[in-house]
C-alpha positions as CSV (number, residue, x, y, z in Angstrom):
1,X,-79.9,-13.0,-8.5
2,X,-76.4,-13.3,-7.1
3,X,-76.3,-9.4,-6.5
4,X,-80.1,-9.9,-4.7
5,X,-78.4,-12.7,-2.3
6,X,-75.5,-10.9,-1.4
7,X,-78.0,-7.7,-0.6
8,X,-79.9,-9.7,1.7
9,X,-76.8,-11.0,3.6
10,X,-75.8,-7.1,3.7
11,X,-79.5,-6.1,5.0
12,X,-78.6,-8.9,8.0
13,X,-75.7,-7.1,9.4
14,X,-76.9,-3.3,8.3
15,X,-80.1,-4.1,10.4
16,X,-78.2,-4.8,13.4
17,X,-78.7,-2.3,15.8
18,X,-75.0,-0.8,16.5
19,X,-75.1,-0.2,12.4
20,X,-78.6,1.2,12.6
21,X,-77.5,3.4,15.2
22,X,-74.2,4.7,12.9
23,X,-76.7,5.2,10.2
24,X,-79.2,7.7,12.5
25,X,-76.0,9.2,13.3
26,X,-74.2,9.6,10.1
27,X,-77.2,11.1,8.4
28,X,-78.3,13.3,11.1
29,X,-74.6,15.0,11.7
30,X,-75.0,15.3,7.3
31,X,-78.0,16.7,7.5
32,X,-77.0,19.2,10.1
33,X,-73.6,19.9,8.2
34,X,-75.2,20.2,4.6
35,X,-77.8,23.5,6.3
36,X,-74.2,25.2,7.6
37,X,-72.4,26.6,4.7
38,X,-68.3,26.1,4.1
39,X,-68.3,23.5,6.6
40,X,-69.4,20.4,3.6
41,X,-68.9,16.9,4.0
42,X,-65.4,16.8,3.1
43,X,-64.7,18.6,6.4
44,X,-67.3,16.5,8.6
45,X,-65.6,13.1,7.5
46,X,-62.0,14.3,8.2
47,X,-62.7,15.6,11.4
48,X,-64.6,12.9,12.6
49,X,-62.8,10.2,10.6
50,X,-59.7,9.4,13.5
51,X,-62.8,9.8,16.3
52,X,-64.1,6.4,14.3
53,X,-60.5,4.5,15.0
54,X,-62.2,3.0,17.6
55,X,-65.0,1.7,15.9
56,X,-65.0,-1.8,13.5
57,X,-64.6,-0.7,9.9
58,X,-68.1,-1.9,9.2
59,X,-69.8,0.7,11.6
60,X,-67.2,3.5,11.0
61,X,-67.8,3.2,6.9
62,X,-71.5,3.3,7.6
63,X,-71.1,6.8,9.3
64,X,-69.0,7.9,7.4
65,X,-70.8,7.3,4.2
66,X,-73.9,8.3,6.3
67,X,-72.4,11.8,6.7
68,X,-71.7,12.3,3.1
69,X,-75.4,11.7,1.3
70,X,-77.1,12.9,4.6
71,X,-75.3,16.7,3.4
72,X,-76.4,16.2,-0.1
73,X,-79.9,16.3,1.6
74,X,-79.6,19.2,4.4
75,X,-77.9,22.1,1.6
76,X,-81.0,22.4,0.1
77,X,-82.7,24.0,3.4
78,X,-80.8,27.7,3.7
79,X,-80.4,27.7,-0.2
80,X,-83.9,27.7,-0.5
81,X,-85.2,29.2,2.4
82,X,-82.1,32.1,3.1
83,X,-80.6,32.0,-0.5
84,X,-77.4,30.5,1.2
85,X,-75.9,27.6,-0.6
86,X,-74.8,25.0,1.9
87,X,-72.5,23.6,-0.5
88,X,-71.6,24.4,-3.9
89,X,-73.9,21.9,-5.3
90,X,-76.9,23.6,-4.0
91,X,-76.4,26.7,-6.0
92,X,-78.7,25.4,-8.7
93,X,-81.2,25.0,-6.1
94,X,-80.8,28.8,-5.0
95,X,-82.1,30.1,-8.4
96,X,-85.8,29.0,-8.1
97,X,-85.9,27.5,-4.5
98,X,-85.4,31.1,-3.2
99,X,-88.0,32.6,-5.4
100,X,-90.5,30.2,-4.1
101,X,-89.8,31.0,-0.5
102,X,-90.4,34.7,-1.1
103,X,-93.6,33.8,-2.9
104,X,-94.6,32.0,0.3
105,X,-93.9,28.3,-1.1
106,X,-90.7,27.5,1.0
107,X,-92.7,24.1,2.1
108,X,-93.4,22.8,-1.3
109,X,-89.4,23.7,-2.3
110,X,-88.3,22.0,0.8
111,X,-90.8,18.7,0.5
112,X,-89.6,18.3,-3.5
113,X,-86.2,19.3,-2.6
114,X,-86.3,15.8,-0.1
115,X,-88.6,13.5,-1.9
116,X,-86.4,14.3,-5.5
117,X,-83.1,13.2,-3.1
118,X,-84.8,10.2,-1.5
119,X,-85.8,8.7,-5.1
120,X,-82.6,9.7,-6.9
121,X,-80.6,8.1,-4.0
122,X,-82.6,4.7,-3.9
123,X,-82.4,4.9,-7.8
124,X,-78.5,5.4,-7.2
125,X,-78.0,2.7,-4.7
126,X,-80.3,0.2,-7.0
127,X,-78.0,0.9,-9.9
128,X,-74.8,0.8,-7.4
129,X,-75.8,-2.7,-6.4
130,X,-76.6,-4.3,-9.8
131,X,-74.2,-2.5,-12.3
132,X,-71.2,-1.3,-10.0
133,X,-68.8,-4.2,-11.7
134,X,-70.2,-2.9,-15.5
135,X,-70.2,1.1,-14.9
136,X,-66.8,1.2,-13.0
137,X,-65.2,-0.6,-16.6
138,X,-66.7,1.9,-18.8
139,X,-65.8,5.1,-16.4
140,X,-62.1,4.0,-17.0
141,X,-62.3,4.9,-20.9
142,X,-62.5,8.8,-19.5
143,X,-59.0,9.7,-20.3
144,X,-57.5,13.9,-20.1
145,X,-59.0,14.5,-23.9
146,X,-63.2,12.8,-22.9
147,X,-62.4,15.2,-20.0
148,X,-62.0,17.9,-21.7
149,X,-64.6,17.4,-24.1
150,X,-66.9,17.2,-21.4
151,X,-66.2,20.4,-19.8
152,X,-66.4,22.2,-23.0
153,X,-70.4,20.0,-22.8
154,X,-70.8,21.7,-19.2
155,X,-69.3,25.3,-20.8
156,X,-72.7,25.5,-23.0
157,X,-74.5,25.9,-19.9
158,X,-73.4,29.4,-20.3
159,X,-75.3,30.1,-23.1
160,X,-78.6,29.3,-21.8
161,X,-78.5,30.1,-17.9
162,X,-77.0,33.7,-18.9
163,X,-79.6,35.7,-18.6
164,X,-80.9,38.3,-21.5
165,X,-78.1,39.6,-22.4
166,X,-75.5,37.3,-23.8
167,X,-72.8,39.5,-24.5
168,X,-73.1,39.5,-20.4
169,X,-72.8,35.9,-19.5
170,X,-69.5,35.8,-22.0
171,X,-68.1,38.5,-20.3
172,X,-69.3,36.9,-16.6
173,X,-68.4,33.5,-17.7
174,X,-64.6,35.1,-18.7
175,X,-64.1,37.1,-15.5
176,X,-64.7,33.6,-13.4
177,X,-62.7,32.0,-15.6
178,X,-59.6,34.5,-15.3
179,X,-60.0,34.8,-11.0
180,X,-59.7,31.1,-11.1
181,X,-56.7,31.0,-12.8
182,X,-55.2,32.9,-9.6
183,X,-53.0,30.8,-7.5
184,X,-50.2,27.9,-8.4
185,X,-50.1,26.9,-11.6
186,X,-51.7,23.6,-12.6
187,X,-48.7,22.3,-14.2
188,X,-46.1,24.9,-13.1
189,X,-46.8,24.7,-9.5
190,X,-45.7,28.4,-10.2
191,X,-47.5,31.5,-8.9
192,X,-49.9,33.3,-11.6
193,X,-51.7,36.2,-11.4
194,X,-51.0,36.9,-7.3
195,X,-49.2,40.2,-8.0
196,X,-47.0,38.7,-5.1
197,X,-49.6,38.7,-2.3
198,X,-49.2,35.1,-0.5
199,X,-52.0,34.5,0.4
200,X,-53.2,34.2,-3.1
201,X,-50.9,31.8,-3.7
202,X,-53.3,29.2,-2.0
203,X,-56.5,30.2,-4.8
204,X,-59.7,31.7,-4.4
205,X,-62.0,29.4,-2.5
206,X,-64.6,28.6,-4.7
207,X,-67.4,28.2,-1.1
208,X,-66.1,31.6,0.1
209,X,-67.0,32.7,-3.7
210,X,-70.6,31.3,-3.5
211,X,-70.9,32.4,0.3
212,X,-70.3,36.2,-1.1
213,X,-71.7,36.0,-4.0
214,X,-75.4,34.6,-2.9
215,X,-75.5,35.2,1.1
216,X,-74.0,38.3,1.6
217,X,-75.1,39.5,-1.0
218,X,-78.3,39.1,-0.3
219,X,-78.1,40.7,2.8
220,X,-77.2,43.8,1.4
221,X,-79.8,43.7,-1.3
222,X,-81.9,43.4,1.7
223,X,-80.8,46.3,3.5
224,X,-80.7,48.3,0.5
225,X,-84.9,47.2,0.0
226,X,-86.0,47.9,3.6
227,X,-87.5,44.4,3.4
228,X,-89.7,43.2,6.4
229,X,-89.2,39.3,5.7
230,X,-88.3,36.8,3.3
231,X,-91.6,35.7,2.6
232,X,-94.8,37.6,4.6
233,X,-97.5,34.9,3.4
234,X,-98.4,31.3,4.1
235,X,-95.2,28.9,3.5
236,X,-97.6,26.9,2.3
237,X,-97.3,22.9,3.3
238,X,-94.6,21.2,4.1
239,X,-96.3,17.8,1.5
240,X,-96.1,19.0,-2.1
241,X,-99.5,19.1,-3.7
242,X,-100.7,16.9,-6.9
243,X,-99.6,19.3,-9.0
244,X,-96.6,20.3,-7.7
245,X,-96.0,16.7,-7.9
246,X,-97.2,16.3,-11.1
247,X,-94.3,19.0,-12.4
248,X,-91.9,17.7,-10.5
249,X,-91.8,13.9,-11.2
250,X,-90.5,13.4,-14.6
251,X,-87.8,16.2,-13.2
252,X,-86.6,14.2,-10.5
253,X,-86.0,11.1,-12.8
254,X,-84.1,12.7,-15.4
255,X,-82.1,14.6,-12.9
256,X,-81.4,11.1,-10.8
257,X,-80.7,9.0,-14.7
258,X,-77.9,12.2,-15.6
259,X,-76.6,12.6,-11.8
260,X,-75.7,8.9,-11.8
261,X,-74.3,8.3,-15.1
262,X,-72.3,11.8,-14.5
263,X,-71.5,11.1,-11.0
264,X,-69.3,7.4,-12.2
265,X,-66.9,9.7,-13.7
266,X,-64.2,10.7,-11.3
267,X,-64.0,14.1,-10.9
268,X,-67.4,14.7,-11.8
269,X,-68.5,15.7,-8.9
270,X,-72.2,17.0,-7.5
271,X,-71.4,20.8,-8.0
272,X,-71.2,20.0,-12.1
273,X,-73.9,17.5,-12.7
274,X,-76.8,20.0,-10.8
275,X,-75.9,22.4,-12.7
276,X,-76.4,20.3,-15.9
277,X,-79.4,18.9,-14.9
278,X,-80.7,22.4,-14.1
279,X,-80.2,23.1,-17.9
280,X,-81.2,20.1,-18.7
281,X,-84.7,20.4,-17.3
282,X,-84.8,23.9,-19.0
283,X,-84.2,22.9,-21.9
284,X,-86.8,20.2,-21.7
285,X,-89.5,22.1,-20.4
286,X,-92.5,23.8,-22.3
287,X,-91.9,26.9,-20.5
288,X,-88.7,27.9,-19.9
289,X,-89.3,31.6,-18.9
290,X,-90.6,30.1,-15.6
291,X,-86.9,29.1,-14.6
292,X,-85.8,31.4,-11.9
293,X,-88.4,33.0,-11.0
294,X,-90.2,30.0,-8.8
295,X,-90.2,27.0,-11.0
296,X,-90.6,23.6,-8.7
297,X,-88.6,21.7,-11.2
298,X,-85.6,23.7,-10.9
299,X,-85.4,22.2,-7.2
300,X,-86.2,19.5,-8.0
301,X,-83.7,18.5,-10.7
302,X,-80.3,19.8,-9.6
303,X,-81.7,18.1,-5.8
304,X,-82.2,14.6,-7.6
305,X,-78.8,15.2,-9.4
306,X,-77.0,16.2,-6.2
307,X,-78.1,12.7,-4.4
308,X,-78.0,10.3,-7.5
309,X,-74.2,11.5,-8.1
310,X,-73.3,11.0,-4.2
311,X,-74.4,7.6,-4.7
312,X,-72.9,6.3,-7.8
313,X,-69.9,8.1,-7.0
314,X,-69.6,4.3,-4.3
315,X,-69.3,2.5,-7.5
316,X,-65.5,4.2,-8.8
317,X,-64.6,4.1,-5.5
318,X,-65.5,0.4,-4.4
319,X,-64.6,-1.0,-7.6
320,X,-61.5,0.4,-8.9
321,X,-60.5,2.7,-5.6
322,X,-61.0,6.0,-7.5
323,X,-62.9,8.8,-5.5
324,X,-65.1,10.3,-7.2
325,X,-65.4,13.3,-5.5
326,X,-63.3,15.3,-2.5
327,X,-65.2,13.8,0.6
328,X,-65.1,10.1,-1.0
329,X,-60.9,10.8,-0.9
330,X,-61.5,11.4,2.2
331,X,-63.6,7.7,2.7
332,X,-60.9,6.4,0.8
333,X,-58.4,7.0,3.9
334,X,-60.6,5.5,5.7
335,X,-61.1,2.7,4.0
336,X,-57.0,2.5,4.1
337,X,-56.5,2.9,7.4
338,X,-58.9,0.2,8.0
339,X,-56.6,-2.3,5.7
340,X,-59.6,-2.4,3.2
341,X,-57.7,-2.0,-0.2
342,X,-60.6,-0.9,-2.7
343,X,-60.7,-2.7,-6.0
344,X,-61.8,-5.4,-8.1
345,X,-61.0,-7.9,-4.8
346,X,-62.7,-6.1,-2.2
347,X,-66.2,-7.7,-3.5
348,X,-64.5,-11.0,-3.3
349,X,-62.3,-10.5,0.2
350,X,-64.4,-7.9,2.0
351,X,-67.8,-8.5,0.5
352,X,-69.9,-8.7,4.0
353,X,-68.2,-5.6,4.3
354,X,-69.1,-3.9,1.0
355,X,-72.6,-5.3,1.1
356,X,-73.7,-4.2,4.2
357,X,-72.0,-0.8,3.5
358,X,-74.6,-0.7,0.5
359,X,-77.6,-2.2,2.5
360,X,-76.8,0.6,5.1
361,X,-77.0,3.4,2.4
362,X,-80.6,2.3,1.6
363,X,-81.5,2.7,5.3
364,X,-79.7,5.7,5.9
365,X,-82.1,7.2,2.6
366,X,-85.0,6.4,4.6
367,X,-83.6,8.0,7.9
368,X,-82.8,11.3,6.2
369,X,-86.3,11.7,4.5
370,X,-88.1,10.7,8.2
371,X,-85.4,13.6,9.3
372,X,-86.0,16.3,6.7
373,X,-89.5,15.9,6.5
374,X,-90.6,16.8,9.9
375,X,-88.0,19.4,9.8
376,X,-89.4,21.4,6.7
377,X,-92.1,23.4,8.5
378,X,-89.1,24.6,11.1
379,X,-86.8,25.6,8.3
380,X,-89.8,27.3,6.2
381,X,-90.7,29.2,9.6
382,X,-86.8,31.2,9.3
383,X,-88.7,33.4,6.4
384,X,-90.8,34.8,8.5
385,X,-88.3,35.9,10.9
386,X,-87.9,39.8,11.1
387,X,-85.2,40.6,8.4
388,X,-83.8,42.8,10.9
389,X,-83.2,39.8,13.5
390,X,-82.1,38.0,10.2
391,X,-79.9,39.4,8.5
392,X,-77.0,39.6,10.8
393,X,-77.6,35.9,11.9
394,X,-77.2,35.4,8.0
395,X,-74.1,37.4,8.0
396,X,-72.4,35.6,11.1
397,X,-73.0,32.4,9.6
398,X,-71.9,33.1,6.1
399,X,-68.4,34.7,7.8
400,X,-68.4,31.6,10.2
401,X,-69.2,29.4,7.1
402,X,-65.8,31.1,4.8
403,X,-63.6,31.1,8.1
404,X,-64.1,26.9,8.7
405,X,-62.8,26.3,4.9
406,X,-59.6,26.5,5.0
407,X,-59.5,28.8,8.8
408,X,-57.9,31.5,7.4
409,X,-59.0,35.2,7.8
410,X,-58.6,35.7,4.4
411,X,-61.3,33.5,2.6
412,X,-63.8,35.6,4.9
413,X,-62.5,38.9,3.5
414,X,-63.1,37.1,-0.2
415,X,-66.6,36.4,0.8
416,X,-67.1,40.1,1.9
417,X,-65.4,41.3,-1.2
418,X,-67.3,38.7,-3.5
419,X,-70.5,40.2,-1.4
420,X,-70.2,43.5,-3.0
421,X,-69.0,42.3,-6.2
422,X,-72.4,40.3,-6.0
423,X,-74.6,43.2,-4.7
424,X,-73.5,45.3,-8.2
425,X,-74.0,42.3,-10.2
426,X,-77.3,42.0,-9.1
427,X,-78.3,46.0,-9.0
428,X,-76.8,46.1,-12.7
429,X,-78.2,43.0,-14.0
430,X,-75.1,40.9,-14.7
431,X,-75.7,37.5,-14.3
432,X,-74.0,35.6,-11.8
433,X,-74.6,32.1,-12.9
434,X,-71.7,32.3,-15.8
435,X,-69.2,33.3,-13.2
436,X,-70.3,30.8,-10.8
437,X,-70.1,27.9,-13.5
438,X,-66.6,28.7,-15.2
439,X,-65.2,29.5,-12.2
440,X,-65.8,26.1,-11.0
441,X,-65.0,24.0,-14.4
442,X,-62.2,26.5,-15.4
443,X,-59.4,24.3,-13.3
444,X,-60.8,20.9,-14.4
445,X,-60.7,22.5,-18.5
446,X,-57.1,23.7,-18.0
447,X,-55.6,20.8,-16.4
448,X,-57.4,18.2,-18.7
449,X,-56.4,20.3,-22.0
450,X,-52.7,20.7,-20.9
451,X,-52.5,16.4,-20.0
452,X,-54.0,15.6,-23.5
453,X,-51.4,18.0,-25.3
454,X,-49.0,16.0,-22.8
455,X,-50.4,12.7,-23.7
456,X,-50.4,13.4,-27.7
457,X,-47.0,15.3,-27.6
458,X,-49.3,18.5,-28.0
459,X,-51.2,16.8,-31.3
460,X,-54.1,19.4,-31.4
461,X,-55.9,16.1,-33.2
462,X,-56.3,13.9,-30.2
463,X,-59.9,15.1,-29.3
464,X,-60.8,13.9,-32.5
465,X,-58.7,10.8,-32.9
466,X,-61.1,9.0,-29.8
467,X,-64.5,8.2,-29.8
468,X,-65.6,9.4,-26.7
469,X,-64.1,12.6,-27.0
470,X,-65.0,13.0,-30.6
471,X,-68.8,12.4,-29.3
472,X,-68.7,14.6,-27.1
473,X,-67.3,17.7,-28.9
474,X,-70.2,16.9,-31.7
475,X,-72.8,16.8,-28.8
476,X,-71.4,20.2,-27.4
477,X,-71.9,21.8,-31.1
478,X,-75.6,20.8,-30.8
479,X,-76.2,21.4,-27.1
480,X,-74.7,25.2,-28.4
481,X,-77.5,25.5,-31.2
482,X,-80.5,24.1,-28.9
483,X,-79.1,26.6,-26.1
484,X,-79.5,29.8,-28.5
485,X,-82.5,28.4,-30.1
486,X,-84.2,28.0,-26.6
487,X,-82.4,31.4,-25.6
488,X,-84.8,33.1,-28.7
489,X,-87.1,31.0,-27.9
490,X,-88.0,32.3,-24.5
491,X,-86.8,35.8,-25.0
492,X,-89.4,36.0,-27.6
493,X,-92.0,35.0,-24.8
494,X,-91.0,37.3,-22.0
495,X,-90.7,40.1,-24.6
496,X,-94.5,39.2,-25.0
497,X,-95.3,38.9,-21.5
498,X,-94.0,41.8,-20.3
499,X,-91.8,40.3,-18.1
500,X,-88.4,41.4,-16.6
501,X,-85.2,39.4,-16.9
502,X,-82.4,39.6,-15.2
């Protein structure tokens, strides 16, 4: 009851219309950054963040914040309708979102793809205002060794999103592994694997990676196909159907439940918990062989993920000052500069503040659906664009998109390399799925592994010693024998379908 009074005190001062007003505004400049790929949140919020020194904190913190879930809603637009992830996160959302554009149902993708993110982000916000104090505690048991264990969880994805040939996603899932090993050490802070080229020294960018891999990519697969359009049919409408809705619901809840509980966990950011509620919602499903070739419940899982972990990632981050995620650092400057010192006491010194922050967040929800949803019949509209007129748009965009990382030349010629890389993959049915997903957890598995061995004195025995960790490593033993089981499983019904995999 105390939690409900303090949310009605915050609804007072969010509903004020200078903190409306930074609410439209957060979430529309979100929604605009999430459709532009490389640019992200992260970027947004510290390029904006000393324009807002002349704001009060409550207004700045309300854009800000409005910026960063307002993205989670706008990379789900070009990675469904153009195949072009606007943020890592949204890769997930490629794999059937894009084949349900070029069978003509970009609308329904784009109308799941926002209604899944408006419930898993009110669902996130509820929890955030009810159990912040409770779920911040229990995220502080994650030590280096539950880390790790939970990585070696997220590795089993692997296994099932492979493709048909598992001897391939190993040898995928290796390769990203190895290229992201490239750069300063983890520990060392000593150059590996840069053969004594500089600007290696600085890592492969894991957006120019996805930009080459998916967008350009694409582009040349294209060219090399002659097509006409993305999609020649009906888009279909913009308002999901009954049965589309039907599919789609128990997805969207079990993507927001594992987005939220995943996203409390610093470090745990939206780019891992899609992708394990993509194979989570594979795994669940009667028919897996539909997955990636159109399946509205592969949207809408990793989308309800994406938004659910955006939102709990407030809790860590008001409650004990730990961001969650890169663009919540970010926030957390802010927060500094502002003299707001996050914590246990910010509830209790700053909590008009803090409430009307979370009040905010449930308006801002509500402004980005009345945003996306009017805006879905525009963005289905692009596949029927003449691929010629297309395609080099696509191409600018994804160069502009690499460039704006880190502005340097040379993550756009990793995204024109990584396009060709991701052309073959595709013409010789390698999957790129494993690459994408090791490439991303490989840095998190090496430095958590190398700070338990620090921790225990390099005791081998320490994953087992704790009970987190312990519970983990026995669930990733039977995640691995439900992921080949289910592997068999649906081999065994393509085989008698007649279907192609990839």
């Amino acid at each position: 009851m105390e939690a409900l009074q303090m949310l009605f005190s915050g609804f007072a001062l969010a509903l004020e219309p200078s903190n409306i007003l930074m609410a439209a505004l957060g979430a529309f400049v979100g929604t605009m950054v999430g459709v532009l790929p490389g640019l992200g949140p992260t970027s947004a919020i510290a390029i904006l963040l000393p324009l807002t020194a002349v704001l009060p904190p409550t207004q700045a913190i309300i854009m800000l914040a409005g910026i960063y879930y307002g993205a989670m809603y706008g990379g789900s637009s070009t990675a469904i309708l153009l195949n072009i992830p606007g943020e890592v996160a949204s890769v997930p959302t490629c794999l059937d979102g894009y084949p349900m554009a070029q069978q003509g149902r970009g609308g329904p993708a784009l109308g799941i793809a926002a209604i899944g993110s408006f419930i898993a982000g009110i669902m996130g916000i509820i929890a955030l205002t009810f159990f912040a104090p409770l779920f911040a505690e229990q995220a502080l048991k994650f030590g280096p060794p539950e880390y790790f264990a939970l990585m070696l969880l997220a590795l089993t994805i692997v296994v099932s999103l492979g493709g048909a040939s598992i001897s391939k996603a190993l040898a995928m899932g290796f390769f990203g592994y190895l290229l992201s090993l490239i750069g300063l050490g983890t520990m060392t802070n000593m150059p590996r694997l840069t053969f004594g080229y500089t600007p290696l020294w600085g890592g492969l960018d894991v957006i120019s990676v996805v930009i080459g891999l998916f967008a350009i990519s694409e582009v040349l697969n294209g060219i090399e196909e002659k097509k006409i359009a993305i999609s020649m049919g009906n888009i279909g409408s913009v308002f999901p159907g009954l049965k589309d809705l039907k599919q789609s619901i128990k997805s969207i809840f079990r993507g927001g439940a594992l987005g939220f509980f995943m996203g409390l966990l610093p470090g745990c950011s939206p780019a891992v918990t899609t992708f394990l509620a993509y194979d989570l919602e594979k795994k669940c499903s009667k028919t897996p062989e539909r997955f990636g070739k159109g399946a509205i419940e592969g949207v809408a899982a990793p989308e309800s993920a994406n938004n659910a972990t955006s939102s709990a990632g407030f809790i860590p981050l008001f409650a004990l000052g730990i961001p969650a995620s890169p663009p919540l650092a970010v926030l957390l400057g802010g927060l500094m500069i502002y003299g707001l010192t996050p914590g246990p006491l910010l509830f209790e010194q700053n909590g008009d503040f803090v409430w009307a922050v979370i009040a905010s967040m449930f308006i801002g929800n509500v402004m980005c659906l009345v945003l996306n949803l009017p805006l879905v019949g525009l963005w289905a509209k692009l596949t029927q664009i003449p691929y010629g007129i297309l395609a080099p748009i696509i191409l600018l965009i994804s160069i502009v998109g690499a460039y704006t990382v880190r502005n340097d030349m040379f993550d756009v010629l990793v995204a024109l390399i990584f396009g060709v890389l991701g052309y073959f993959m595709n013409k010789f049915n390698w999957p790129v799925v494993p690459f994408i997903i090791c490439f991303i957890l490989g840095p998190m598995l090496e430095r958590s592994l190398l700070q338990s061995f620090g921790m225990a004195f390099e005791n081998p025995f320490i994953f087992f010693q704790r009970p987190i960790s312990l519970t983990l490593l026995v669930a990733t033993g039977i995640f691995l024998v439900v992921s080949l089981k289910l592997r068999r499983r649906t081999q065994s019904r393509i085989d008698n379908s007649g279907f192609e995999v990839k």
